[in-house]
VMD Tcl script that builds the backbone (N, CA, C; Angstrom):
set m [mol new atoms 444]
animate dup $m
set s [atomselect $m all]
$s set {name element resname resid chain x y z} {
  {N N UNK 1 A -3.820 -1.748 -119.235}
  {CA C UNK 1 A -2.481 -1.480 -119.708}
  {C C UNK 1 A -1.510 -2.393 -118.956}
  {N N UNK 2 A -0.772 -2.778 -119.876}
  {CA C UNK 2 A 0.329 -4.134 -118.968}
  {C C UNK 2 A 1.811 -3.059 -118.853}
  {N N UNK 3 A 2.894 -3.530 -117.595}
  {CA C UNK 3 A 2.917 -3.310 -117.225}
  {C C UNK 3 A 4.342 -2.646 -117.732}
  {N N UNK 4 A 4.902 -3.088 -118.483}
  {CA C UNK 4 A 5.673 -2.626 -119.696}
  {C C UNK 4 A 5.360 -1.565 -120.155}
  {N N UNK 5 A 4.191 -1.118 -120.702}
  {CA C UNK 5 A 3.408 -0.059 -121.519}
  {C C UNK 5 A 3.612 1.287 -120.385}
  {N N UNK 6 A 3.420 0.712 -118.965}
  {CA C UNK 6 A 3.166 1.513 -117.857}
  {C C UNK 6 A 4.884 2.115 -117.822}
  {N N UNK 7 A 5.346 1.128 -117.635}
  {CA C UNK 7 A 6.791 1.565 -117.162}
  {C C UNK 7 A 7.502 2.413 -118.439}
  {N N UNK 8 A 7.522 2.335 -119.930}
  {CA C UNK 8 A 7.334 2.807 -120.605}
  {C C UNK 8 A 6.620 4.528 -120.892}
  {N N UNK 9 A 5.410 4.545 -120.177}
  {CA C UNK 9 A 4.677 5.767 -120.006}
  {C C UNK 9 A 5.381 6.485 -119.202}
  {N N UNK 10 A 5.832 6.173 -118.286}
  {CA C UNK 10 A 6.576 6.612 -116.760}
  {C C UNK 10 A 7.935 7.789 -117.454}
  {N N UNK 11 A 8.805 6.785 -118.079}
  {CA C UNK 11 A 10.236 7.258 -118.620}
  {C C UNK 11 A 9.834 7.994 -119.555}
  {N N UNK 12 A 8.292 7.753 -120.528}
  {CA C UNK 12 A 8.762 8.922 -121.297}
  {C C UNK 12 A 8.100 10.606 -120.898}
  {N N UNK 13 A 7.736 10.075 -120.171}
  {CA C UNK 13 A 6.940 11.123 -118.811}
  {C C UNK 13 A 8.081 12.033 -118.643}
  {N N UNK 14 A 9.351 11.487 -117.828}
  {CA C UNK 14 A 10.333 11.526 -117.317}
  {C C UNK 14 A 11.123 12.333 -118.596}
  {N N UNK 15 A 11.194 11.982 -119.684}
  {CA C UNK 15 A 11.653 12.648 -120.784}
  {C C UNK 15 A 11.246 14.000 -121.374}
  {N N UNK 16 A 9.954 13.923 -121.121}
  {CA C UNK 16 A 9.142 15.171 -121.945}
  {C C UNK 16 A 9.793 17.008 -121.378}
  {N N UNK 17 A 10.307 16.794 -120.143}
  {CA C UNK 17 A 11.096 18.389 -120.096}
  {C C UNK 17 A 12.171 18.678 -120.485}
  {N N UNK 18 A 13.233 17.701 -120.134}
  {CA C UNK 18 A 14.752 18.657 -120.761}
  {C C UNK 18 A 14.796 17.129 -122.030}
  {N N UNK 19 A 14.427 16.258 -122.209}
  {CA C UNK 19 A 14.686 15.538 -123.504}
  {C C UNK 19 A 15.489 14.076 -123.005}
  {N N UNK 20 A 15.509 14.149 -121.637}
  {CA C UNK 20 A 16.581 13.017 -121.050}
  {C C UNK 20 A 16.232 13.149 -119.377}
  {N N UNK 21 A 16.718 11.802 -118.647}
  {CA C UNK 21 A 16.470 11.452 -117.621}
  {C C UNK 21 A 17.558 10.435 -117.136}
  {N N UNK 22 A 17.804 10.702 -115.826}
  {CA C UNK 22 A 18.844 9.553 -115.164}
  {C C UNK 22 A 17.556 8.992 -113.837}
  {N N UNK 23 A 17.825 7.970 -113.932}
  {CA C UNK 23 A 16.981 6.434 -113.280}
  {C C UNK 23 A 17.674 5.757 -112.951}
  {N N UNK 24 A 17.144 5.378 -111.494}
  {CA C UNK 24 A 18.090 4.200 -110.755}
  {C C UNK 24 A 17.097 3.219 -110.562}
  {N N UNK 25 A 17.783 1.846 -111.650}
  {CA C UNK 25 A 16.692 0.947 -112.084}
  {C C UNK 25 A 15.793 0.559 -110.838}
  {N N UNK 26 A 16.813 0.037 -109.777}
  {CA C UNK 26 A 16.164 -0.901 -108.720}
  {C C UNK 26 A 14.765 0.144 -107.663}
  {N N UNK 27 A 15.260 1.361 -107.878}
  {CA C UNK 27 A 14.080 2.031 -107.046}
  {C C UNK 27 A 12.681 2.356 -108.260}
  {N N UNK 28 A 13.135 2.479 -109.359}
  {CA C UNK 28 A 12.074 2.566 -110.232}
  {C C UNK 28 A 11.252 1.606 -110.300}
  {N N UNK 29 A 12.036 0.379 -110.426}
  {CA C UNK 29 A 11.633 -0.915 -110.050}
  {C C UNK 29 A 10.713 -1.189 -108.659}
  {N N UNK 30 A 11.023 -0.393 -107.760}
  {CA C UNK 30 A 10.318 -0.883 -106.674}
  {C C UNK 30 A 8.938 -0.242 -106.386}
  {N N UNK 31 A 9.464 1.256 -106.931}
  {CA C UNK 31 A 8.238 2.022 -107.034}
  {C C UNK 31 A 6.735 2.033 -107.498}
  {N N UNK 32 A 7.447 1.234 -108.894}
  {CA C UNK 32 A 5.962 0.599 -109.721}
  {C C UNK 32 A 5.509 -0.787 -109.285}
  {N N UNK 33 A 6.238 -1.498 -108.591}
  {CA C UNK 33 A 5.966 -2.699 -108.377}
  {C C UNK 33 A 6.296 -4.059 -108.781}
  {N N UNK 34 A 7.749 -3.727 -109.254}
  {CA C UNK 34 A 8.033 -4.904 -110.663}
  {C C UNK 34 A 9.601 -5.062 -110.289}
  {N N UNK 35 A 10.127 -5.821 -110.697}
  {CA C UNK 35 A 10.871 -6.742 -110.715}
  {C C UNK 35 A 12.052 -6.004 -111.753}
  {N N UNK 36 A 13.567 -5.448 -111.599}
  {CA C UNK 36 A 14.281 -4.598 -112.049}
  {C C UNK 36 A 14.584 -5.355 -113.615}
  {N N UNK 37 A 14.508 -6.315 -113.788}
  {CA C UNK 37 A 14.630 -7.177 -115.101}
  {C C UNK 37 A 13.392 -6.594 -116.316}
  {N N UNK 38 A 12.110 -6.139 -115.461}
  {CA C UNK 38 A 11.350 -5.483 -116.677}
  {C C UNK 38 A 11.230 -4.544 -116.985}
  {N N UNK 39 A 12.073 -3.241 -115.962}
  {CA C UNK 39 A 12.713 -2.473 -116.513}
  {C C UNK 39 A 13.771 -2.737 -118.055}
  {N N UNK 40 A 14.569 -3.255 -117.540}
  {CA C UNK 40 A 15.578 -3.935 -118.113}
  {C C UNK 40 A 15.154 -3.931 -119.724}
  {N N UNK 41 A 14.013 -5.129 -119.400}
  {CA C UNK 41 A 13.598 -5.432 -121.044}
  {C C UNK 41 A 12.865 -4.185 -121.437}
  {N N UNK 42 A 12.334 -2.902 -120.872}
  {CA C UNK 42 A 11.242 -1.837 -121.351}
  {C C UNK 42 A 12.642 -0.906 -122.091}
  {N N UNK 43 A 13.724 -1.331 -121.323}
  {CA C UNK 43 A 15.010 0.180 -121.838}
  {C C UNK 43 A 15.189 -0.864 -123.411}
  {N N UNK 44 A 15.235 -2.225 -123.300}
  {CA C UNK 44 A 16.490 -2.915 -124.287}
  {C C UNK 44 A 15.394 -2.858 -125.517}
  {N N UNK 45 A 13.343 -2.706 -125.381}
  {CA C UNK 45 A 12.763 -3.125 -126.711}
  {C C UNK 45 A 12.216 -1.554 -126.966}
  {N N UNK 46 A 11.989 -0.689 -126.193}
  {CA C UNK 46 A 11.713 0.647 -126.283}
  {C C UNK 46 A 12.563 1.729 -126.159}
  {N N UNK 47 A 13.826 2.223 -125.811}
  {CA C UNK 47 A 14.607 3.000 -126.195}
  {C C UNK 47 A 15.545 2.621 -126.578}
  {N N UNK 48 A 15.267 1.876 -128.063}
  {CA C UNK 48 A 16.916 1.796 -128.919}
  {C C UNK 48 A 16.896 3.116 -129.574}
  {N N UNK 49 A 18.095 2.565 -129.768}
  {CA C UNK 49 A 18.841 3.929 -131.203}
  {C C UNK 49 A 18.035 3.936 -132.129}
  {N N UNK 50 A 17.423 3.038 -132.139}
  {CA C UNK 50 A 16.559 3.218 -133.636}
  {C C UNK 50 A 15.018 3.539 -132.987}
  {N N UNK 51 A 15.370 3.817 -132.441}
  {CA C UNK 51 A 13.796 4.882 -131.695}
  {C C UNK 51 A 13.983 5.928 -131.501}
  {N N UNK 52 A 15.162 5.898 -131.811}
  {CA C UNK 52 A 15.581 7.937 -131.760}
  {C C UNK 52 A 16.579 7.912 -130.076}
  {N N UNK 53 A 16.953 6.771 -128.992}
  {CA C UNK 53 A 17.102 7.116 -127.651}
  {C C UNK 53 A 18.338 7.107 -127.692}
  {N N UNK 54 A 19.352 7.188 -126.364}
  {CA C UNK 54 A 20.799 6.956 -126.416}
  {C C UNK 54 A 20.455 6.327 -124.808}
  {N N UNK 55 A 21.023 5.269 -124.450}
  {CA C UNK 55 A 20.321 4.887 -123.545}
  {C C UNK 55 A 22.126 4.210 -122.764}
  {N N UNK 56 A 22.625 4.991 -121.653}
  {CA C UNK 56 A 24.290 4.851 -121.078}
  {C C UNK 56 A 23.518 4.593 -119.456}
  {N N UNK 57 A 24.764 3.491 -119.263}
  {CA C UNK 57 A 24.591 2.793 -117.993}
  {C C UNK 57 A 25.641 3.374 -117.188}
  {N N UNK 58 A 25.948 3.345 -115.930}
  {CA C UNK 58 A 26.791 3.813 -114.943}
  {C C UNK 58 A 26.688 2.809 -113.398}
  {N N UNK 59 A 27.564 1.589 -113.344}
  {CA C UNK 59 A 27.360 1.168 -112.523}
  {C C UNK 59 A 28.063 1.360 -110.977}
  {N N UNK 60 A 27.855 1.082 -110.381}
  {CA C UNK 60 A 28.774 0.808 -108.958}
  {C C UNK 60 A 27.694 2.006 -107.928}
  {N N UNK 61 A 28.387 2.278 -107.050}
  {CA C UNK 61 A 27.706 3.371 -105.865}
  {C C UNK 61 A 27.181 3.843 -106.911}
  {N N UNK 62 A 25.605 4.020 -106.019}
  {CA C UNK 62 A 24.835 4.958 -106.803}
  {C C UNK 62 A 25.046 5.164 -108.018}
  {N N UNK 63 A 24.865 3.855 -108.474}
  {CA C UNK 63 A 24.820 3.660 -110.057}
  {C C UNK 63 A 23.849 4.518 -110.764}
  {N N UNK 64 A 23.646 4.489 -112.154}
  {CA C UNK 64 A 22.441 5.333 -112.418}
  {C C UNK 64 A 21.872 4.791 -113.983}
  {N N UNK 65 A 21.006 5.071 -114.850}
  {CA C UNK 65 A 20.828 4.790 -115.863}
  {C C UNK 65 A 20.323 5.938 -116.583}
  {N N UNK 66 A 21.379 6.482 -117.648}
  {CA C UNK 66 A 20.673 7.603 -118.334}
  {C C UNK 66 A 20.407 7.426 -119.952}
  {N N UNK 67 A 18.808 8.138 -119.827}
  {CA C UNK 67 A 18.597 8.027 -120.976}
  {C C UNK 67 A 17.835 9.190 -122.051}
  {N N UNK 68 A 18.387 9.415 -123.329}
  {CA C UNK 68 A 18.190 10.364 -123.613}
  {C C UNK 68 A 17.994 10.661 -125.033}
  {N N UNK 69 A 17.039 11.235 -125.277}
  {CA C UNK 69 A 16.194 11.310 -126.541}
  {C C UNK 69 A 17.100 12.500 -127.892}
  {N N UNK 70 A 17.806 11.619 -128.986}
  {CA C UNK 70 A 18.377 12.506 -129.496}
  {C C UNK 70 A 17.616 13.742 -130.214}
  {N N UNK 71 A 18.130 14.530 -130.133}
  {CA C UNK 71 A 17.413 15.953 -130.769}
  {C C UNK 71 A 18.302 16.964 -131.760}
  {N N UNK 72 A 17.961 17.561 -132.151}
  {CA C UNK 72 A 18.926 18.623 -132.271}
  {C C UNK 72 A 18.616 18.818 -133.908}
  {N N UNK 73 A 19.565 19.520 -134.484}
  {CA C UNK 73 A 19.056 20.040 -136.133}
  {C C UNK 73 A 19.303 18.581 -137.096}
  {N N UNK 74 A 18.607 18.575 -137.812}
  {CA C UNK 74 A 18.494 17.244 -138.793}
  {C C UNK 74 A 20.084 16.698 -138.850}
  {N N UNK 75 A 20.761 17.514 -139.365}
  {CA C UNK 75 A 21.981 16.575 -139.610}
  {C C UNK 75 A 22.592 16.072 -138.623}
  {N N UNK 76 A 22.331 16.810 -137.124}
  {CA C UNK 76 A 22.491 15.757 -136.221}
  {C C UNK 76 A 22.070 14.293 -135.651}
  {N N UNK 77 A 20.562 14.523 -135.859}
  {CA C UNK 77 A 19.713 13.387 -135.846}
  {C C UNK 77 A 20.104 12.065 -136.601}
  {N N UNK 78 A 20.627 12.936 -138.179}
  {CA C UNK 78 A 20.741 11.750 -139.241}
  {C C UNK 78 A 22.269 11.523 -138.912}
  {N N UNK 79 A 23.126 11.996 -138.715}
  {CA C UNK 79 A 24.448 11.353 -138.204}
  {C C UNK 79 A 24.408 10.759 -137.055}
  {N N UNK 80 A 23.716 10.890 -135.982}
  {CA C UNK 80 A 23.592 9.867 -134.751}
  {C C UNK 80 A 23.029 8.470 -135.326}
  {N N UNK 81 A 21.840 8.657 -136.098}
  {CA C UNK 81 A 21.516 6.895 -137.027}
  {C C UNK 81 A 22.798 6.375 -137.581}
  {N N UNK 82 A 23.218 7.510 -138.669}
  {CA C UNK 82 A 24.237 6.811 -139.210}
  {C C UNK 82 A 25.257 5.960 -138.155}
  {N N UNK 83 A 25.991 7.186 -137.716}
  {CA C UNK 83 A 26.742 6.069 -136.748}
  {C C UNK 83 A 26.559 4.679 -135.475}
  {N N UNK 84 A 25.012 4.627 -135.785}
  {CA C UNK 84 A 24.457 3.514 -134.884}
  {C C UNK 84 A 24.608 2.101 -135.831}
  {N N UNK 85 A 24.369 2.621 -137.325}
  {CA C UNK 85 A 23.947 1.568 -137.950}
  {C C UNK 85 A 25.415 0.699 -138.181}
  {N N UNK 86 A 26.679 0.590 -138.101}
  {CA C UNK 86 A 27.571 -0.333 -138.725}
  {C C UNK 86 A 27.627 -0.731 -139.848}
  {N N UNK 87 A 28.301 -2.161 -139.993}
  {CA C UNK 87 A 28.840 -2.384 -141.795}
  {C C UNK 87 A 27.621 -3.346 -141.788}
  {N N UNK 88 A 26.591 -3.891 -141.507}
  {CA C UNK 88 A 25.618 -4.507 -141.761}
  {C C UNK 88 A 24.009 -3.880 -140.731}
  {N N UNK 89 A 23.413 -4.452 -142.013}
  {CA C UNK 89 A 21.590 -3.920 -141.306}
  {C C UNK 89 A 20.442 -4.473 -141.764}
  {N N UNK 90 A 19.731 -5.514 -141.072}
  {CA C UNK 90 A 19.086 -5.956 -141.369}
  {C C UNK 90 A 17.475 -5.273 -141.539}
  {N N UNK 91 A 16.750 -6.189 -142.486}
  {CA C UNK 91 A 15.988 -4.971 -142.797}
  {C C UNK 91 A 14.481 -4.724 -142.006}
  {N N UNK 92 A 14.573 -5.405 -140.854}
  {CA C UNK 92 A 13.872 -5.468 -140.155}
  {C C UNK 92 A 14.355 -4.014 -138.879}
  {N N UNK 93 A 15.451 -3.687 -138.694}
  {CA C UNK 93 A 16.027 -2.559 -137.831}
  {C C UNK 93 A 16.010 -1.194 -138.687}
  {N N UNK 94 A 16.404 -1.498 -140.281}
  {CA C UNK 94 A 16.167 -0.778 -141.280}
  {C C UNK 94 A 15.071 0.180 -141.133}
  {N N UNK 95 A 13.838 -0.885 -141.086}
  {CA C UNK 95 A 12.739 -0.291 -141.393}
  {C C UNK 95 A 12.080 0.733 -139.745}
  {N N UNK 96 A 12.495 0.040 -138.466}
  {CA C UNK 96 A 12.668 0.603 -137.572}
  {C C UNK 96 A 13.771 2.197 -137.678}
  {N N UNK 97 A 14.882 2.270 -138.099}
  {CA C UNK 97 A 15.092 3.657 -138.370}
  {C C UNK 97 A 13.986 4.394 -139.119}
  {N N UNK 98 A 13.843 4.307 -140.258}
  {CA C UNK 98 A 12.734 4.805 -141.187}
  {C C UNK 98 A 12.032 5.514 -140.733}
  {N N UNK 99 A 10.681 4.175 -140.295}
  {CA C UNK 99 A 9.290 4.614 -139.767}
  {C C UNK 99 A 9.889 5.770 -138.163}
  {N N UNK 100 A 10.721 5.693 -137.447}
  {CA C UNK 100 A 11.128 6.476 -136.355}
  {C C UNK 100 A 11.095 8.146 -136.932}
  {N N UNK 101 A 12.401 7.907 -137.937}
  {CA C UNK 101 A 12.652 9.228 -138.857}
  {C C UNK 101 A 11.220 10.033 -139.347}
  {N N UNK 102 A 10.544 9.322 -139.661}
  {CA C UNK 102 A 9.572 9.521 -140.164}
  {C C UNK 102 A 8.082 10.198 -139.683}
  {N N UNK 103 A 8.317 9.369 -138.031}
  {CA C UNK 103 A 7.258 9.783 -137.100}
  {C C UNK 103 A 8.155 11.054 -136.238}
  {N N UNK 104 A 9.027 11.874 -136.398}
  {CA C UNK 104 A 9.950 12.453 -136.056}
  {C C UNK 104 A 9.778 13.904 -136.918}
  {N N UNK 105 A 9.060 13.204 -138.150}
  {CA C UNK 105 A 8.853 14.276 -139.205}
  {C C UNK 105 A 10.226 14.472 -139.673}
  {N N UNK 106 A 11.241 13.873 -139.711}
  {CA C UNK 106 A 12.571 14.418 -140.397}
  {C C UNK 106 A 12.242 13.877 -141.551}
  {N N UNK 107 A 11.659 12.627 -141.843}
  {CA C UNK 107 A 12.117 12.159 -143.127}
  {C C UNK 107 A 10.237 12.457 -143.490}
  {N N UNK 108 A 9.785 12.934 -144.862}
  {CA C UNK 108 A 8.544 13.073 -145.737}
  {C C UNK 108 A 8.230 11.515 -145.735}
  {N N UNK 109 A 7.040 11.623 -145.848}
  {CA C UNK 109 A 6.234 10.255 -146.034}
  {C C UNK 109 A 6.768 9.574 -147.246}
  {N N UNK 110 A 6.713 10.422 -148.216}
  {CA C UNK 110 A 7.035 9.865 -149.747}
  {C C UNK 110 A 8.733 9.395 -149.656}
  {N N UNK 111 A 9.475 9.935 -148.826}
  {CA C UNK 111 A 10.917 9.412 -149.223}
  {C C UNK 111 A 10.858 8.287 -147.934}
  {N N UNK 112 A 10.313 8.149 -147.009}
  {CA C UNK 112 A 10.163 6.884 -146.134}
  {C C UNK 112 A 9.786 6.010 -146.936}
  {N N UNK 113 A 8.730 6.101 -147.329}
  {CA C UNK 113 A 8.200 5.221 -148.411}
  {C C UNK 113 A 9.345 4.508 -149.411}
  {N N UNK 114 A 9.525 5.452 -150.290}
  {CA C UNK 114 A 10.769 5.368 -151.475}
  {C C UNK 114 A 12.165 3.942 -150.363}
  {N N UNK 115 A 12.430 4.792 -149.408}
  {CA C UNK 115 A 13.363 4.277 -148.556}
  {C C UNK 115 A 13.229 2.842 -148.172}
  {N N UNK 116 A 11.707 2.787 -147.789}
  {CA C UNK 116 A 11.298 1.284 -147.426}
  {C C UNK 116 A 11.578 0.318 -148.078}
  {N N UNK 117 A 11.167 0.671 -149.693}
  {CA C UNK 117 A 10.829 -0.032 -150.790}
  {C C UNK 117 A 12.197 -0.666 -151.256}
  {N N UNK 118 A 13.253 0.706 -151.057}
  {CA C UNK 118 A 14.779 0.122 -151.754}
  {C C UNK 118 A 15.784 -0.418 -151.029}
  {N N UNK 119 A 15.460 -0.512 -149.752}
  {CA C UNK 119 A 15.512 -1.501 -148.225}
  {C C UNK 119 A 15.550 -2.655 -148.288}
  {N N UNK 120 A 14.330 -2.992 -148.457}
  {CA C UNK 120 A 13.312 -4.452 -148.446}
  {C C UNK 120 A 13.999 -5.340 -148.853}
  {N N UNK 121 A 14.029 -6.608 -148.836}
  {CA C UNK 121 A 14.642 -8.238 -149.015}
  {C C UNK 121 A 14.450 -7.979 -150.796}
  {N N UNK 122 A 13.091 -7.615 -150.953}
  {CA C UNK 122 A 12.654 -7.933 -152.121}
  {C C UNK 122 A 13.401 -7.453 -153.118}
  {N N UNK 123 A 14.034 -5.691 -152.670}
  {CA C UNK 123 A 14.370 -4.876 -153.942}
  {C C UNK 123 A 15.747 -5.446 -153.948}
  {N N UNK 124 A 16.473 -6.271 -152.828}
  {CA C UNK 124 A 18.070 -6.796 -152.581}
  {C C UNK 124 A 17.679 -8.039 -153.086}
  {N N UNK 125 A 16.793 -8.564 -153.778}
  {CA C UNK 125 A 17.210 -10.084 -154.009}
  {C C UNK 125 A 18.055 -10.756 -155.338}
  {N N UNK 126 A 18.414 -9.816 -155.973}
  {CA C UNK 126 A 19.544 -9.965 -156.833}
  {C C UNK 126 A 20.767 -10.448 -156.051}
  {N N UNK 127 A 20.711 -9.684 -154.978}
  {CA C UNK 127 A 21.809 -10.089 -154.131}
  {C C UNK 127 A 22.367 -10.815 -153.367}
  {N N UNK 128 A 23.138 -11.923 -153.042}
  {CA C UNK 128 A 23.336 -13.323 -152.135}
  {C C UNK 128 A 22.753 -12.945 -151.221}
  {N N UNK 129 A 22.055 -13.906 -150.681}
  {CA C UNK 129 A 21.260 -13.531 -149.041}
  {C C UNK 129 A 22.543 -13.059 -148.161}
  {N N UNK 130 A 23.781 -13.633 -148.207}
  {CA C UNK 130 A 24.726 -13.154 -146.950}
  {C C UNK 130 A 25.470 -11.886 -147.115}
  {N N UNK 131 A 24.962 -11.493 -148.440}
  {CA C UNK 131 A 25.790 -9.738 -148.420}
  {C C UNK 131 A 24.375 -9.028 -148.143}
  {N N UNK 132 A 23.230 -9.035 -148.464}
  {CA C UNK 132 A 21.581 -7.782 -148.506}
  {C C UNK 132 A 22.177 -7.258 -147.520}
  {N N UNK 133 A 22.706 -7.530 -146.345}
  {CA C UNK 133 A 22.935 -6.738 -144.719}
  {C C UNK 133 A 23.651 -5.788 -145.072}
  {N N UNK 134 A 24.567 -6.116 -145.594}
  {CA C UNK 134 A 26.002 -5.165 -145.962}
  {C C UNK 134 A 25.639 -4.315 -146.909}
  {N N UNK 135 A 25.138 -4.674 -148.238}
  {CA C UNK 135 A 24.759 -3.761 -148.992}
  {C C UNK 135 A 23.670 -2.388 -148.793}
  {N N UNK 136 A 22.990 -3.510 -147.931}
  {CA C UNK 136 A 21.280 -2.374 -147.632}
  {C C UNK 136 A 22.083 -1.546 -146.118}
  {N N UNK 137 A 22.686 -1.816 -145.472}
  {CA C UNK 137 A 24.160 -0.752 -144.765}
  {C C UNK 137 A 24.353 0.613 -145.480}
  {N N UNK 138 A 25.165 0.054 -146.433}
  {CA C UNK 138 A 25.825 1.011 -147.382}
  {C C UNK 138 A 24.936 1.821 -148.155}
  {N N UNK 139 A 23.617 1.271 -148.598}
  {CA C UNK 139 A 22.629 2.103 -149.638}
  {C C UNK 139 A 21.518 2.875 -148.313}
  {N N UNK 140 A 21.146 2.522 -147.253}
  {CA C UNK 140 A 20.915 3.056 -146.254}
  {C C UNK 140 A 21.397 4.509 -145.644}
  {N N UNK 141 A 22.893 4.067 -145.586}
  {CA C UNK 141 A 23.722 5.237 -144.889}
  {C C UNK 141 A 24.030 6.784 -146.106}
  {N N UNK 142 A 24.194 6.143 -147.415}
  {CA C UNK 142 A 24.285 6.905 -148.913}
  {C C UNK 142 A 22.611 7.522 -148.777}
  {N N UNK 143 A 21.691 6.825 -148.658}
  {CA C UNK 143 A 20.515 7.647 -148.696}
  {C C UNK 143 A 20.611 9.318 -147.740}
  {N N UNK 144 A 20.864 8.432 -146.336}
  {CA C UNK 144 A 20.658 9.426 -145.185}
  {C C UNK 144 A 21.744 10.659 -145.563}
  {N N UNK 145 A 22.948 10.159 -146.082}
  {CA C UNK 145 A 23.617 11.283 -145.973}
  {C C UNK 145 A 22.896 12.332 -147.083}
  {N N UNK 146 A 22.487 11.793 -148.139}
  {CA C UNK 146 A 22.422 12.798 -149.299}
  {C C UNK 146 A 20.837 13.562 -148.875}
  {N N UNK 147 A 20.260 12.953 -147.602}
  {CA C UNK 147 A 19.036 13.806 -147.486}
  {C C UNK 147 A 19.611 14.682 -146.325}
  {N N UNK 148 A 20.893 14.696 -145.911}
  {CA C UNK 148 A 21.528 15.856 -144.969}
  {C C UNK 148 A 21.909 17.194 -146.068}
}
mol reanalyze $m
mol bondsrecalc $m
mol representation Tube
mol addrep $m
């Protein structure tokens, strides 16, 4: 197991009782043996928003890093995406909400599916390549709400 995967295992270790954890990078860092930068990259490619995390920094004295796994009744879940996503979404982050929702059990296989499909570059290619972001935004966020 490399060492990412490890540091990764650690935090969500750290997560599994109350749903959230505060970490002070540089001792976490020292603890496992690594260098506070691969922390760094384990928070920025493994707890995005679109992994379900909320991930708030606090610097100066005894700085801290907290991070924390959204939960709560569906329409909370699906309004925390919504408001992550903005006026554009590419469909590569797209599909990262989805499959998340999905392994989350909020969203049914069959409407992930459905979701993927009307996402995709392919089903937007009527559309100028420089609006699909904006549009698949807007048909994205119209999905989520109407499955609240």
């Amino acid at each position: 197991m490399n060492i990412t995967s490890n540091i990764a295992g650690i935090i969500m270790g750290m997560l599994e009782h109350d749903g959230y954890t505060e970490i002070q990078r540089n001792e976490l860092a020292q603890s496992l043996g690594c260098v506070p930068s691969q922390i760094n990259y384990v928070l920025a490619s493994r707890f995005t928003p679109e992994q379900g995390y909320i991930v708030e920094s606090r610097r100066g004295g005894g700085g801290y890093i907290r991070i924390s796994r959204v939960k709560g009744d569906l329409g909370a879940v699906l309004m925390h995406v919504i408001n992550t996503i903005g006026s554009t979404l590419d469909e590569k982050t797209c599909r990262a909400h989805i499959l998340n929702l999905s392994h989350q059990d909020i969203l049914e296989e069959e409407i992930a599916t459905l979701m993927l499909t009307a996402t995709s570059d392919s089903s937007l290619r009527l559309h100028p390549q420089e609006s699909r972001d904006k549009t698949r935004a807007l048909l994205f966020k119209n999905m989520l709400l109407t499955v609240i």
